[in-house]
N, C-alpha and C positions, 0 to 999 in steps of 0.2 A: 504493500500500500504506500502510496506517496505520501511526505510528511506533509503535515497540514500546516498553512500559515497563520500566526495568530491574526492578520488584517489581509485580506483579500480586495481585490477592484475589480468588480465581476461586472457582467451587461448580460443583457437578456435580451436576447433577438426575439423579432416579433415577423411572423411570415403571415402575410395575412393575402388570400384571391390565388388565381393559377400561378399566376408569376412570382410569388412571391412564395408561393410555396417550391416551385420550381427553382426560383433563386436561391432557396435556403435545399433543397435536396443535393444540389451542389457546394454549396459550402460546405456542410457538415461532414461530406464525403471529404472534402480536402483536409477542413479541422482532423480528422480522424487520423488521416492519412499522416499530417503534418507531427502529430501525438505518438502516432505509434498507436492508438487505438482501433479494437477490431470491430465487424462490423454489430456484434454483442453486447459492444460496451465496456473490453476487459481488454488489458495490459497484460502481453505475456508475459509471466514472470523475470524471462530471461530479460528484458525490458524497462522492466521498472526502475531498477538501480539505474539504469541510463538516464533516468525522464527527470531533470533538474530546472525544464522550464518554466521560469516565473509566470509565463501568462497562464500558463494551463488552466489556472480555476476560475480563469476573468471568462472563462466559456463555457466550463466544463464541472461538473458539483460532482462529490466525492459520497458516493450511497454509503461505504464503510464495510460490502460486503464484497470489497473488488470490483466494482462496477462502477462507470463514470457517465453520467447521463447529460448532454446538452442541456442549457439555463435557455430553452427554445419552445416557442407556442407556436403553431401553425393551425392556421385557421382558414375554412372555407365554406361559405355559404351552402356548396354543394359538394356530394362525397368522393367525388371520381378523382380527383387530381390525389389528396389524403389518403385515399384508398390506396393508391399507388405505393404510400410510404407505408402503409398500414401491409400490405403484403411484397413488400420490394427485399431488397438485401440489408437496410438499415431496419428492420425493423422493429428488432431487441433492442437498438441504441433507444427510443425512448421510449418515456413512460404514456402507457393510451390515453392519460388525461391532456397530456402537450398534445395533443392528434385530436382539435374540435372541427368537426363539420355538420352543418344545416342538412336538410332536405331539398331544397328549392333554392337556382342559384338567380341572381340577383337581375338576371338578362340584362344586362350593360343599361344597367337603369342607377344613375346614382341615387335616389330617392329610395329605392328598393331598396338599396343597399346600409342606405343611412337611416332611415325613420320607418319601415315598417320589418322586411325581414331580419334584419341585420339587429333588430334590436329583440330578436328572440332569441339570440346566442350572447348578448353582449354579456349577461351579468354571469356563467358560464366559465367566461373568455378571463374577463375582470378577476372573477375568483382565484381562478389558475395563475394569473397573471402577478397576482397578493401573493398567494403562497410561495411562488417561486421568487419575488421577491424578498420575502422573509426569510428564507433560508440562505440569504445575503449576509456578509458582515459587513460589506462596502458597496453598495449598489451603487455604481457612477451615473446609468441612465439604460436607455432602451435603445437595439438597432432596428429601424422598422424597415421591411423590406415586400414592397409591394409597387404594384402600377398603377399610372393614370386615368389608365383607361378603363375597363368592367366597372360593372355597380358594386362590386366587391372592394376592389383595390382603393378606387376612389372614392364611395359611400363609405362604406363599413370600417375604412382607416382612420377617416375622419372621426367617427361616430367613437371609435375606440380611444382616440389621443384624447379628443376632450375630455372621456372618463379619465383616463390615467392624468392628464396633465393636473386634474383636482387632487389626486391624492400623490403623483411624484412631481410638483410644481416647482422644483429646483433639479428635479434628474434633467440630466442632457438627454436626447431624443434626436439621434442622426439617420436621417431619413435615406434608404437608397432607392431611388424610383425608376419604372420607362418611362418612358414618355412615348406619347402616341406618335403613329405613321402619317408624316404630313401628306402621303401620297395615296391613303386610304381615302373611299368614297364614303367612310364615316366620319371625316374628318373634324368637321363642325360639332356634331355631338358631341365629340371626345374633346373637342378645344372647350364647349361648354360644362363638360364633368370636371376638367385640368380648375378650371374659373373657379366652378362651386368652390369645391378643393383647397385650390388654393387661400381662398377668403377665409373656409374653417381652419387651415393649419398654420396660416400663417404668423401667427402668435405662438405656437404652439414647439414647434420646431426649431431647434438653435441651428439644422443647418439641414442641406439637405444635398443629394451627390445626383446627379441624375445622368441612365444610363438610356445611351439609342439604341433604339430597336434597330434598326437599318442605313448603319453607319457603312455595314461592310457593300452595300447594295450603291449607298451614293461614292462610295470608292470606285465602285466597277464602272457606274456609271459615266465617271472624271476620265477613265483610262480611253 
């Protein structure tokens, strides 16, 4: 078992819609990979006397029975994308309550997302969200990682920062986002969910990274 530190600087990722559950099914593989953890949540013995990295617990919580669980919530209105991690090759790394999903997904409705479905899972999401903070000694803030675009990403983000921002209102909160396809024929819609969006987080968020969907496509395009 790794020695424990008496002060920890942990974060808690927050995946919330497809993409962001996708963007977090990616990290975690790399997290792991980067640790030396397997896809179980265990440290080969042969391994552990190796493992002297300081960040390790700013990601990673220490169960005490050998087992290291991501400080990670993923959430989605609807179960298909979750489902994935729920029978995939990660899916002893977390515990089933980090794994929330709806019934009914949000159909690129941010209204869906924010004020009628979205608030059947919120209190849920919030719970999990306390606990896993409390098992914190240094909680710095939250990584949120979701898109602009769906009623999910951009409804149900929103709808979740304003809860947490009331009860972690000095945690930092660094946002990694996509951003929508200016070449899409839904273009408009999605500049109008970007707007909502942005009006509700803009208070809320100390910063924010934002990732293109089809950077590689206006590349080809240049050649």
């Amino acid at each position: 078992m790794l020695e424990k530190k008496a002060f920890e600087r942990e974060c808690i990722s927050v995946h919330i819609g497809q993409a962001g559950v996708q963007m977090g099914n990616a990290c975690w593989e790399l997290y792991c990979l980067e640790h030396g953890i397997q896809p179980d949540g265990t440290i080969p013995t042969d391994k552990v006397k190796e493992q002297h990295d300081s960040s390790f617990g700013t990601f990673f919580s220490d169960t005490g029975s050998g087992k290291y669980v991501p400080r990670a919530v993923f959430i989605d209105l609807e179960p298909t994308v979750i489902d994935e991690i729920r029978t995939g090759k990660y899916r002893s790394l977390f515990h089933p309550e980090q794994l929330i999903s709806g019934k009914e997904d949000a159909a690129n409705n941010y209204a869906r997302g924010h004020y009628t479905i979205g608030k059947e899972i919120i209190d849920s999401v919030v719970d999990r969200t306390r606990k896993m903070a409390d098992q914190c000694s240094g909680l710095q803030g939250f990584l949120v990682f979701h898109s602009f675009g769906g009623g999910t990403g951009s409804g149900f983000t929103s709808l979740l920062m304003e809860r947490l921002s009331l009860d972690y209102g000095k945690k930092s909160k660094l946002e990694f986002s996509l951003l929508l396809n200016l070449n899409d024929d839904s273009y408009l819609a999605d500049f109008l969910k970007v707007s909502s969006e942005a009006r509700q987080l803009f208070h809320i968020f100390n910063s924010w990274i934002s990732l293109g969907l089809h950077a590689e496509k206006e590349a080809e395009r240049e050649r």
